[in-house]
C-alpha positions in Angstrom: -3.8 -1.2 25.2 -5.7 1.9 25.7 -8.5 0.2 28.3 -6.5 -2.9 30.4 -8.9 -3.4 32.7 -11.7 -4.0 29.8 -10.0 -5.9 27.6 -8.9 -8.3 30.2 -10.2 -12.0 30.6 -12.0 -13.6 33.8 -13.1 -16.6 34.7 -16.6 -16.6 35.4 -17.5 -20.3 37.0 -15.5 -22.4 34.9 -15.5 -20.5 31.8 -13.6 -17.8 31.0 -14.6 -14.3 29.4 -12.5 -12.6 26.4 -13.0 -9.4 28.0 -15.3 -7.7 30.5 -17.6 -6.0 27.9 -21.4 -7.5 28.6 -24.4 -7.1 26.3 -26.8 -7.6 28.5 -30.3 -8.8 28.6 -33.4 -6.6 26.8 -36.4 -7.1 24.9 -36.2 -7.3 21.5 -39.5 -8.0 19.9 -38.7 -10.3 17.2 -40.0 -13.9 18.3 -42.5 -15.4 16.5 -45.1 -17.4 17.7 -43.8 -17.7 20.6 -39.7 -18.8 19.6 -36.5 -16.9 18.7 -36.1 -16.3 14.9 -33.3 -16.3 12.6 -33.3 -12.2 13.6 -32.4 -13.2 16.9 -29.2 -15.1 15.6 -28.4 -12.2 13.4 -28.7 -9.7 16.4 -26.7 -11.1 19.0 -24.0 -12.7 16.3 -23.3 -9.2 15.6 -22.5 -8.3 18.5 -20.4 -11.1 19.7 -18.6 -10.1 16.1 -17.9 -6.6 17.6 -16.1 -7.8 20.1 -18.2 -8.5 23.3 -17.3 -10.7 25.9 -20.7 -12.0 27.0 -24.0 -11.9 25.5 -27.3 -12.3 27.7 -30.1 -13.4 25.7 -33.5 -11.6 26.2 -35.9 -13.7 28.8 -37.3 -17.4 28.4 -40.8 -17.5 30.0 -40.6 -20.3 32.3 -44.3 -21.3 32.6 -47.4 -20.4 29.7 -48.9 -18.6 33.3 -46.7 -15.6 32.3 -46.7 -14.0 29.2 -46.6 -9.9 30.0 -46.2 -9.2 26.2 -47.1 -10.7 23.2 -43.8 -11.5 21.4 -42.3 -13.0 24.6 -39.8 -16.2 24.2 -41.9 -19.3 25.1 -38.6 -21.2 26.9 -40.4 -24.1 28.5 -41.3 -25.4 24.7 -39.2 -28.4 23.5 -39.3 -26.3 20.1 -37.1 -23.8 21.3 -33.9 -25.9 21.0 -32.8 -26.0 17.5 -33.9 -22.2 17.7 -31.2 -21.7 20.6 -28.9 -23.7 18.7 -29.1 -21.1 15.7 -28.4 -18.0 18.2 -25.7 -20.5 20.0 -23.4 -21.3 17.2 -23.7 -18.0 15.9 -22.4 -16.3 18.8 -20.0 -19.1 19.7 -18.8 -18.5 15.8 -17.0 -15.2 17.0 -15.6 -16.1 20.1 -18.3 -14.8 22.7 -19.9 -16.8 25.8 -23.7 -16.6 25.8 -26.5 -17.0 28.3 -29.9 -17.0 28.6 -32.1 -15.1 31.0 -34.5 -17.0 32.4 -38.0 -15.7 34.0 -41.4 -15.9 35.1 -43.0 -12.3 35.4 -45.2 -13.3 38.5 -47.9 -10.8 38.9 -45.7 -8.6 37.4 -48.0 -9.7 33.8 -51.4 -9.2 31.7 -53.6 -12.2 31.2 -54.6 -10.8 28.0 -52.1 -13.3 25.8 -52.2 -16.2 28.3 -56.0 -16.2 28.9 -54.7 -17.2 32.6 -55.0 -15.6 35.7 -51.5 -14.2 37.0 -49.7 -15.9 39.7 -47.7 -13.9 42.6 -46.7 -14.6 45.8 -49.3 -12.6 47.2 -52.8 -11.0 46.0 -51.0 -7.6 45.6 -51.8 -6.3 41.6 -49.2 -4.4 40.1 -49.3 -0.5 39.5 -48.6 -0.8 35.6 -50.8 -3.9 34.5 -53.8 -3.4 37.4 -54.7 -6.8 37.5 -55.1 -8.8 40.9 -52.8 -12.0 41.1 -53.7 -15.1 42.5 -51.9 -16.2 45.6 -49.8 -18.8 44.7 -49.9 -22.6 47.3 -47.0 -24.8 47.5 -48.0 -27.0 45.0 -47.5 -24.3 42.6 -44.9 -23.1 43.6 -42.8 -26.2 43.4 -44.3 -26.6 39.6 -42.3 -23.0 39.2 -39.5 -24.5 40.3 -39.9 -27.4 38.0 -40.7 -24.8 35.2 -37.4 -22.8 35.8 -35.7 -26.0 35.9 -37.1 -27.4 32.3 -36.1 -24.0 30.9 -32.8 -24.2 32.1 -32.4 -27.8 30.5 -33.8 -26.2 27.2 -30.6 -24.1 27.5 -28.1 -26.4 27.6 -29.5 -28.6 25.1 -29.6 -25.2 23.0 -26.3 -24.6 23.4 -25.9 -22.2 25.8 -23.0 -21.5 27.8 -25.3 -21.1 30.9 -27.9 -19.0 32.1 -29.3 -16.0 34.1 -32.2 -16.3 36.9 -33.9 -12.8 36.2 -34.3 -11.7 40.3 -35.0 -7.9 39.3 -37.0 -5.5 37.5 -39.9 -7.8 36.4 -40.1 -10.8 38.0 -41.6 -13.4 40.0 -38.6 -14.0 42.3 -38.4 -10.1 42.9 -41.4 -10.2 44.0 -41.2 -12.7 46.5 -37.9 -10.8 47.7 -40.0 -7.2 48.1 -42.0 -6.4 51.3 -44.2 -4.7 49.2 -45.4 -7.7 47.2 -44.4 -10.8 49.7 -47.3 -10.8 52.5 -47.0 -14.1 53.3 -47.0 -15.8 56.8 -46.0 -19.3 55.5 -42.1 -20.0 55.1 -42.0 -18.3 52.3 -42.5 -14.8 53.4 -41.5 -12.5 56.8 -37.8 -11.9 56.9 -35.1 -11.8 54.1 -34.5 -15.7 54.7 -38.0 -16.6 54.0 -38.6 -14.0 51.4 -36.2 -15.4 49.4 -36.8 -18.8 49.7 -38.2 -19.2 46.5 -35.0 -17.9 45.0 -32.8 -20.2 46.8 -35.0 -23.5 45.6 -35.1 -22.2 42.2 -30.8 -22.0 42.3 -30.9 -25.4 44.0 -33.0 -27.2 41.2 -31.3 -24.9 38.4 -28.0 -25.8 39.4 -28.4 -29.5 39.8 -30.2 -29.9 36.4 -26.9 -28.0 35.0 -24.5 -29.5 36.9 -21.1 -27.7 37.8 -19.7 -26.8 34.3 -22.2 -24.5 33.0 -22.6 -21.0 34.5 -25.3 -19.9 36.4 -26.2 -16.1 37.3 -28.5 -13.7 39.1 -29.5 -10.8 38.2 -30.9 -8.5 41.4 -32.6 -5.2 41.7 -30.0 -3.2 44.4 -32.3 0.1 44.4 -36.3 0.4 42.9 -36.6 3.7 45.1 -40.5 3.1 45.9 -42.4 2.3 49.0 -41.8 -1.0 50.5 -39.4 -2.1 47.5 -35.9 -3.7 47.9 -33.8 -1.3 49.0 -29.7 -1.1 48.9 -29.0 -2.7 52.0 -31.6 -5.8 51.5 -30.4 -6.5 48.1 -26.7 -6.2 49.4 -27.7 -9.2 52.2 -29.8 -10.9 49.0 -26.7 -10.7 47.3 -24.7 -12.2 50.1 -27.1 -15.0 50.9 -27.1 -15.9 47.4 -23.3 -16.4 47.0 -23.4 -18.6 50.2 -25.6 -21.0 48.6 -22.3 -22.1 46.3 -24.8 -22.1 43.0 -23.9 -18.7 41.4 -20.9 -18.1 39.4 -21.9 -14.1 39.1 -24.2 -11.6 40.2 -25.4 -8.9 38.1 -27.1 -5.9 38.9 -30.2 -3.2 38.4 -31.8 -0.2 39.4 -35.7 0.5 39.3 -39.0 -1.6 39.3 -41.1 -1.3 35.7 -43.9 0.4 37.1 -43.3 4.1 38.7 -39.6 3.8 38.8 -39.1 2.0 34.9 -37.4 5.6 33.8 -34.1 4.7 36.3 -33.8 1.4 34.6 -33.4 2.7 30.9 -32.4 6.0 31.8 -32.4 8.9 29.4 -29.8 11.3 28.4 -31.2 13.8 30.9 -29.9 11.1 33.6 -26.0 11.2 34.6 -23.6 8.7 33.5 -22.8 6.3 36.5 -26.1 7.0 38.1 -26.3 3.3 38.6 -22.9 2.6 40.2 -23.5 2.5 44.0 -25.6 -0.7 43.6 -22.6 -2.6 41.9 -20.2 -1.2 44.2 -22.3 -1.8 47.6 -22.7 -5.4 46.5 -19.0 -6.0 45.5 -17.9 -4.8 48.5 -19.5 -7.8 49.9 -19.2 -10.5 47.9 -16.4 -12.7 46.0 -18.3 -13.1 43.3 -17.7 -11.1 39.6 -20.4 -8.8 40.0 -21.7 -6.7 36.8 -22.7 -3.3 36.8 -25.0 -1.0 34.5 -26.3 2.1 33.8 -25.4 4.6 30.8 -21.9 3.4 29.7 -22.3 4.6 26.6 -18.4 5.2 26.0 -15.0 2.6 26.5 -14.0 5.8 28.9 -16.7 5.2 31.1 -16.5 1.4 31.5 -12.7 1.4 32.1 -12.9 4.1 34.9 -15.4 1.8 36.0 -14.1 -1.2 36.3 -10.6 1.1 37.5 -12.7 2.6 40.2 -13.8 -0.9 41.4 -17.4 0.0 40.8 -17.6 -3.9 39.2 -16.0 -6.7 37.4 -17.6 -6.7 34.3 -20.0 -3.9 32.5 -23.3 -4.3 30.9 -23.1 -2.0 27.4 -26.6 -2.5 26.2 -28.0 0.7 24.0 -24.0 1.6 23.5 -23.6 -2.0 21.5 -27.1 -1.7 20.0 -26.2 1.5 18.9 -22.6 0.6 17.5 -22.0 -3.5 17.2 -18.6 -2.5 17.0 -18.3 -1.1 20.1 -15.7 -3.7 21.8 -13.6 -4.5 18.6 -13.0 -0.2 18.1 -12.3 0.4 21.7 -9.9 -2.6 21.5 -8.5 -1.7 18.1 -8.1 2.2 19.6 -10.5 3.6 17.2 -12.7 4.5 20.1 -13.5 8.0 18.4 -15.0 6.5 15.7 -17.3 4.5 18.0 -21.7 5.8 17.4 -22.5 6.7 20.7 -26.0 6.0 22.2 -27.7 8.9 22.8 -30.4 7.4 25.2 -32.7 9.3 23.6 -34.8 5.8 24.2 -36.8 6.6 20.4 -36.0 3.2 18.4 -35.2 1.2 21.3 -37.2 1.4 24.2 -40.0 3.1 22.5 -40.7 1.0 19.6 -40.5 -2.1 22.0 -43.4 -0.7 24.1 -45.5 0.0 21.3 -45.3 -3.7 20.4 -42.7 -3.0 17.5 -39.0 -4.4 17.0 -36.3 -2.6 18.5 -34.5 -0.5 16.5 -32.0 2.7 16.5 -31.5 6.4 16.2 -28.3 6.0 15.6 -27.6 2.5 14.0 -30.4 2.4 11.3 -29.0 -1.4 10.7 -30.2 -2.6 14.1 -32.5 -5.2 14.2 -32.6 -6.0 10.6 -28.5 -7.6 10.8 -30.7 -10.4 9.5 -31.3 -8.8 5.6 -28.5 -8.9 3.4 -27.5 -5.7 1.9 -27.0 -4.6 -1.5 -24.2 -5.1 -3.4 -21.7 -2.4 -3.7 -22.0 -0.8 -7.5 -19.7 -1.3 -9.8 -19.0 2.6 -10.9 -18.3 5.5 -8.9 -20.9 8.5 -9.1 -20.8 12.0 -8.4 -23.2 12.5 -6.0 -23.9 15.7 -4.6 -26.0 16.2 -1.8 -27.8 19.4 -0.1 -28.4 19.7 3.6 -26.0 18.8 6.2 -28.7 17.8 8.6 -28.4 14.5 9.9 -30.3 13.0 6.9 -27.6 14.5 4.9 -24.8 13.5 6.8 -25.9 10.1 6.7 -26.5 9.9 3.0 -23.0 11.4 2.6 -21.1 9.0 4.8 -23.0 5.4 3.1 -22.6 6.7 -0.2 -18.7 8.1 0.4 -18.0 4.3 1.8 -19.8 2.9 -1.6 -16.7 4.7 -3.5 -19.0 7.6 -4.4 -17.0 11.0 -5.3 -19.3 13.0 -2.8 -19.8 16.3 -2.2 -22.3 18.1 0.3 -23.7 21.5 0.5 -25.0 23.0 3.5 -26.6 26.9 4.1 -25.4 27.3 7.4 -21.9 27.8 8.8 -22.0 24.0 10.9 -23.6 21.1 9.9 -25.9 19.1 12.1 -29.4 21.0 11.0 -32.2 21.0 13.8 -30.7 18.4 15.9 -27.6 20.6 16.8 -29.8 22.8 17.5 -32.1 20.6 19.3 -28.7 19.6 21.6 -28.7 23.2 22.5 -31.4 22.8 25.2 -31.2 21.3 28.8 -30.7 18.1 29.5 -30.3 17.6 25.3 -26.6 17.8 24.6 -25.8 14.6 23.9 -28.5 14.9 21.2 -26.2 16.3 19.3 -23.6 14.0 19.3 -24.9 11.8 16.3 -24.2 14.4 14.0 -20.3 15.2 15.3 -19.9 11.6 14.2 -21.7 11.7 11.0 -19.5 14.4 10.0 -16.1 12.9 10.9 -17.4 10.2 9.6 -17.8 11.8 6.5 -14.2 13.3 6.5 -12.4 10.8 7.1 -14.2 8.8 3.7 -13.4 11.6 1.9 -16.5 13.8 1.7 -15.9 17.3 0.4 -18.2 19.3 3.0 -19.3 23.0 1.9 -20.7 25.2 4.3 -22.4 28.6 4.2 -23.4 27.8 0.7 -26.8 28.3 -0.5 -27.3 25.9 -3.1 -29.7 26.9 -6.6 -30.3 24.8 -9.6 -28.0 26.3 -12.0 -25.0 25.5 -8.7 -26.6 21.6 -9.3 -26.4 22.0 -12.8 -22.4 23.5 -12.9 -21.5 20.2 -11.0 -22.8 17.6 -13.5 -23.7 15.4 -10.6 -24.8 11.8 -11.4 -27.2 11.4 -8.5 -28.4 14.6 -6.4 -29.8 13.8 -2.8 -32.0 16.4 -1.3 -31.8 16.9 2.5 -33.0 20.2 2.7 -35.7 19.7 6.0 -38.4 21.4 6.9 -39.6 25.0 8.0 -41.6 26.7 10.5 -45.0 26.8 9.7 -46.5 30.6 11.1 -50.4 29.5 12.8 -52.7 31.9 11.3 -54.1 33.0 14.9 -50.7 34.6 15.6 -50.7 37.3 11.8 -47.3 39.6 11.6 -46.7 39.8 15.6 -43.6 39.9 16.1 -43.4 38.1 19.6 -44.8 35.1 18.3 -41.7 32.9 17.3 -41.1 29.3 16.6 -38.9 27.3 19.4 -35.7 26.8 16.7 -35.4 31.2 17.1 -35.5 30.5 21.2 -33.2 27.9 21.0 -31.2 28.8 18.2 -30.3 32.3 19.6 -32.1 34.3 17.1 -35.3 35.2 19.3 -34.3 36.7 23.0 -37.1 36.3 25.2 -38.0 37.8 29.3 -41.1 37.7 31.0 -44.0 35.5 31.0 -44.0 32.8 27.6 -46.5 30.6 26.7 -45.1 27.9 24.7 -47.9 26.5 22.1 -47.2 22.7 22.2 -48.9 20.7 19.0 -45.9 18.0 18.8 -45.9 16.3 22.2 -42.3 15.8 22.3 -39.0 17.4 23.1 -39.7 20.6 21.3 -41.7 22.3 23.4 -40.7 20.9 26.8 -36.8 21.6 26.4 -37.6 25.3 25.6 -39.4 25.7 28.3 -36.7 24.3 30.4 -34.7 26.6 28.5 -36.7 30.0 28.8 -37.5 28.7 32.8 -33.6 28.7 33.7 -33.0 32.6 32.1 -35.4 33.5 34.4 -39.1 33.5 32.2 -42.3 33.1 33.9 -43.2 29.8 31.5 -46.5 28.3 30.8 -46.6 25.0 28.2 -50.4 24.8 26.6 -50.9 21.6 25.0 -54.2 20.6 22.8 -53.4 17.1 24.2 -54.7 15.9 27.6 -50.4 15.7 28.9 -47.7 17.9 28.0 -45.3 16.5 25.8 -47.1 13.3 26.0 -44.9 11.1 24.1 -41.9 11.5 26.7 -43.9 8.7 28.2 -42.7 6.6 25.5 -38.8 7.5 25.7 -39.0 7.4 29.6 -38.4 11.1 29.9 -41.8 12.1 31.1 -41.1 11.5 35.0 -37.6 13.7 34.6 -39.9 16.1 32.6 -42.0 16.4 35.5 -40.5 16.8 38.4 -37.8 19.3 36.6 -40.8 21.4 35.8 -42.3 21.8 38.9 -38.9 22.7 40.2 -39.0 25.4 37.7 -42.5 26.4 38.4 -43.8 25.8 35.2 -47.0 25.5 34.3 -48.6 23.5 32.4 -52.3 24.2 30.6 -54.1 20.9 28.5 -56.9 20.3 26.0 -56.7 24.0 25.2 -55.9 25.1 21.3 -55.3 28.8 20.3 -58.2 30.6 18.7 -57.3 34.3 18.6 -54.7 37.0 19.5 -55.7 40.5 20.3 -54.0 43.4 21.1 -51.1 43.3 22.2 -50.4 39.5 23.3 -53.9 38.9 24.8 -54.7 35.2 23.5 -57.7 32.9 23.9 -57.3 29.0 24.6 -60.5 26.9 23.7 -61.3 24.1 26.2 -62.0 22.0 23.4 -63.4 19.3 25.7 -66.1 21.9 27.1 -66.0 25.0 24.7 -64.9 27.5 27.5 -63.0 30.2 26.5 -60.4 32.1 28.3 -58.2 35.1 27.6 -54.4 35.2 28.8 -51.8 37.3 28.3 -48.1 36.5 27.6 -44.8 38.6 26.5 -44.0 36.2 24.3 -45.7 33.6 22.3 -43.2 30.3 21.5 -44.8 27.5 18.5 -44.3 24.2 18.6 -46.0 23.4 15.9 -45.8 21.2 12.8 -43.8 22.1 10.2 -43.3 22.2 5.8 -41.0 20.8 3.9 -38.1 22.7 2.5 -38.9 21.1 -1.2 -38.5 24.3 -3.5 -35.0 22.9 -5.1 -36.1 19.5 -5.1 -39.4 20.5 -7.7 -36.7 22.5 -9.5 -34.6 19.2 -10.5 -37.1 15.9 -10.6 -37.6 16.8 -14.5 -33.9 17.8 -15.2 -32.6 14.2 -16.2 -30.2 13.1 -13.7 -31.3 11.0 -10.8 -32.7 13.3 -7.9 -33.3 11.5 -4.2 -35.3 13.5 -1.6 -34.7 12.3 2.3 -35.9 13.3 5.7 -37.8 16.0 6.7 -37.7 17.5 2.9 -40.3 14.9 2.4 -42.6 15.2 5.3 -41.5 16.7 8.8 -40.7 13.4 11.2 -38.3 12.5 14.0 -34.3 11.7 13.8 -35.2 7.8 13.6 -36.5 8.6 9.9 -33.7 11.1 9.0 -30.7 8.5 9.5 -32.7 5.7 8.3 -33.6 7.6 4.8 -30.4 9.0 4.4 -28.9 5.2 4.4 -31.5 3.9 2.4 -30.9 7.0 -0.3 -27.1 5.9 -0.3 -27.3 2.3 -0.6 -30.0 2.3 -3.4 -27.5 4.8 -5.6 -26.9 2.4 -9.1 -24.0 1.6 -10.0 -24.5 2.8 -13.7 
């Protein structure tokens, strides 16, 4: 056994754990109407499939006061329970303990789906919703109580092995534990004992209704690094306090608050591995108690060193198992290599969820949708030949080579990998990269013939009698008619790529809002450039804010002293590189002048081969960015989709 430590058991209360691999609570987006679906069931059965040793089911609202987002779980409705019983016995079917996380958001919350004021513990309105709470009396608090309690009983009649009291991130209870949100002078504010007397009468009531067989958790925010929040050392006594109380079987952890701090508790790829680990370790140093920890264990490495390193008892693998189901069950099996590592790139998780959408994957286009059957297998084997090794490619070639297809792929270059590898190639962006270093020994090891350095022509298509053809050819740089034949006007791929060497002061031209244009400037800033980022849009690289990269982004580039110019467009270069930006929002012009000019821009298909062969008589499949220029989500996505819908005659 390559990993002891994770693939031993513990008893946690008195149940015991297959293995110390937890897929812990997060939103998914896919109740309906307020209850968990047969998607839910799907979801978390396929994880407890892979191998995991607990599952935490996303959040119950305990109370219709608190409902923060539209598709949240309504727990203290009686028509939950045959819904939990679905999820219950699916999970149970493979072997897996599961809980439920139980919480009320507090003033944490919108009134926008509730039609209700928001309750706290004090009138203190939350940076990210802006809406004042109302002060909760002790008459409603002990209704809380009763609504945590009703919840809980929901759970066991569900079929839940136990549950978890949600104390952190987003939560009522947190914020009776947080100076900055507790102001009260009755008993249950002032010091830590009164602060978190809510907390303790919730555990009470929670643990009485359950009795002593089922388990019962917290989960606690150690660190949420802003002013007045719970620091280490009061989450450390929290932690402490709560064991005394004899009503917790475990205590798990987390790092940030979701308002100013929400980046450290979904961290991105530009965030090290183990960032997280001093809050499990602090509090385990302290307390009896199996204690969890998180934060970016995206590999079976990283959670047995660990759990070696005494860090915690048990480790929360969320976007690692969304990202691979299989996660446990190949680490066990020692085919950790062939494991799809999360990239935290946050795209199809964390940023479909907050724009109201399901969660979803870079890397696991299957994720969220375990619940539709797929198609059957064909019959016959093909020839399918397919040009690009981009990731669109790569995935196309690895579904179609596990079909029983006789595949063969073509890429120009000398690697595969496309514009992602070289995407990886900027700061911060490595790991980027990774998806397609599995896609292709992926595609190896199912037999894939792989042909680099090729340049692939329609009489080459024709010589190989293919059955099916996929094209996965991308896209390329579009040249903006403002910048004509200069030569110092390149496209970020050329920067990044090696091709273009630039010195001196850059102005990166930044139309796509994302990574592009923000890692080269990183890039260009740390060889020394003088970099400015001009955006038409009123934030550079705006849509960071939805993979939780923008705060990173930000503070990184001041370090680096670049600047940043918005609502400005390009409208003319002169001699030399003397440019004009348009103020759009006021019409002022103003000239500056650069060394080098970098696009960002939008891009055009590579189609040329594909109009060559749609008429020819074989079956021809166009994917990815040789459609319409997009992100990686719709790469891997298209290039599974192209495979699986190959016929079998």
């Amino acid at each position: 056994m390559k990993y002891p430590r994770l693939f031993a058991p513990l008893d946690i209360g008195r149940s015991t754990v297959r293995n110390r691999v937890v897929f812990s609570a997060h939103l998914t987006n896919f109740a309906e109407n307020g209850l968990p679906t047969d998607r839910h069931a799907a979801y978390y059965a396929a994880r407890a499939a892979g191998g995991a040793g607990l599952i935490i089911v996303e959040e119950q609202s305990t109370h219709p006061s608190d409902q923060p987002y539209e598709k949240m779980i309504q727990g203290y409705r009686p028509a939950v329970i045959p819904r939990y019983r679905a999820i219950t016995d699916a999970v149970h079917a493979h072997g897996a303990l599961v809980l439920a996380q139980v919480n009320h958001n507090g003033g944490q919350s919108s009134g926008m789906y509730s039609g209700r004021s928001v309750l706290a513990p004090s009138a203190v309105p939350d940076p990210l919703f802006r809406e004042v709470p109302r002060c909760l009396d002790r008459v409603e608090i002990g209704e809380l109580v009763d609504g945590y309690v009703r919840v809980a009983e929901h759970c066991r009649d569900g079929g839940f092995d136990g549950v978890e009291l949600q104390c952190s991130q987003s939560s009522l209870i947190r914020m009776f534990l947080a100076r900055t949100t507790n102001h009260r002078t009755d008993e249950y504010g002032g010091d830590l004992a009164g602060r978190a007397r809510f907390l303790v009468e919730v555990l009470s009531a929670v643990r009485t209704a359950l009795g002593s067989e089922m388990i019962v958790g917290v989960r606690l925010s150690g660190q949420e690094n802003i002013e007045g929040g719970i620091r280490l050392d009061e989450a450390v006594d929290t932690a402490v306090l709560v064991e005394r109380t004899g009503s917790v079987d475990y205590i798990n952890t987390a790092i940030g608050v979701a308002t100013s701090t929400l980046h450290l508790i979904e961290a991105s790829m530009a965030t090290p591995h183990g960032y997280a680990n001093f809050v499990p370790s602090a509090i385990r140093e302290r307390v009896s108690l199996p204690v969890i920890g998180v934060g970016r264990f995206t590999t079976p490495e990283m959670a047995e060193q660990a759990l070696a390193d005494g860090v915690c008892d048990l480790v929360g693998v969320v976007r690692g198992q969304i990202a691979d189901p299989e996660f446990a069950n190949k680490a066990r099996e020692g085919r950790a290599r062939e494991v799809h590592t999360c990239l935290s790139c946050n795209q199809d998780c964390i940023g479909r969820v907050g724009m109201n959408a399901a969660l979803g994957c870079v890397v696991n286009p299957s994720a969220g949708k375990e619940f539709v059957a797929l198609p059957q297998l064909p019959a016959s084997r093909l020839r399918v030949l397919i040009v690009g090794g981009g990731p669109a490619g790569l995935q196309a070639a690895s579904t179609a080579a596990h079909a029983g297809h006789d595949v063969t792929l073509y890429e120009r270059e000398p690697q595969t990998g496309g514009q992602v590898r070289t995407a990886g190639r900027a700061p911060h962006r490595a790991e980027f990269a990774g998806i397609v270093d599995v896609l292709e020994a992926e595609c190896r090891a199912r037999g894939v013939k792989i042909r680099t350095g090729v340049e692939v022509d329609r009489m080459l298509v024709l010589t190989q009698k293919p059955n099916v053809v996929v094209i996965a050819t991308g896209a390329n740089p579009v040249r903006p008619e403002w910048a004509s034949s200069h030569d110092h006007v390149v496209d970020v791929r050329e920067v990044l790529d090696g091709t273009a060497s630039l010195s001196g002061r850059v102005l990166i031209v930044d139309e796509l809002s994302f990574h592009h244009a923000t890692s080269t400037a990183e890039f260009l800033a740390e060889r020394g450039c003088q970099v400015t980022v001009c955006t038409p849009g009123m934030v550079v690289g705006q849509d960071l804010g939805l993979t939780l990269d923008m705060e990173g982004w930000r503070r990184r580039a001041h370090g680096q002293s670049i600047t940043c110019l918005t609502d400005v467009v390009p409208v003319q270069l002169r001699d030399g590189l003397d440019i004009s930006l348009l103020h759009h929002p006021t019409g002022v012009t103003a000239n500056h002048r650069f060394d080098w000019i970098v696009c960002s821009l939008h891009q055009k298909p590579d189609d040329a081969l594909w109009n060559e062969l749609k008429d020819e008589g074989f079956s021809v499949v166009r994917i990815g960015d040789a459609v319409t220029p997009r992100r990686l989500d719709s790469a891997i996505r298209e290039g599974e989709q192209a495979a699986r819908s190959i016929a079998g005659t």
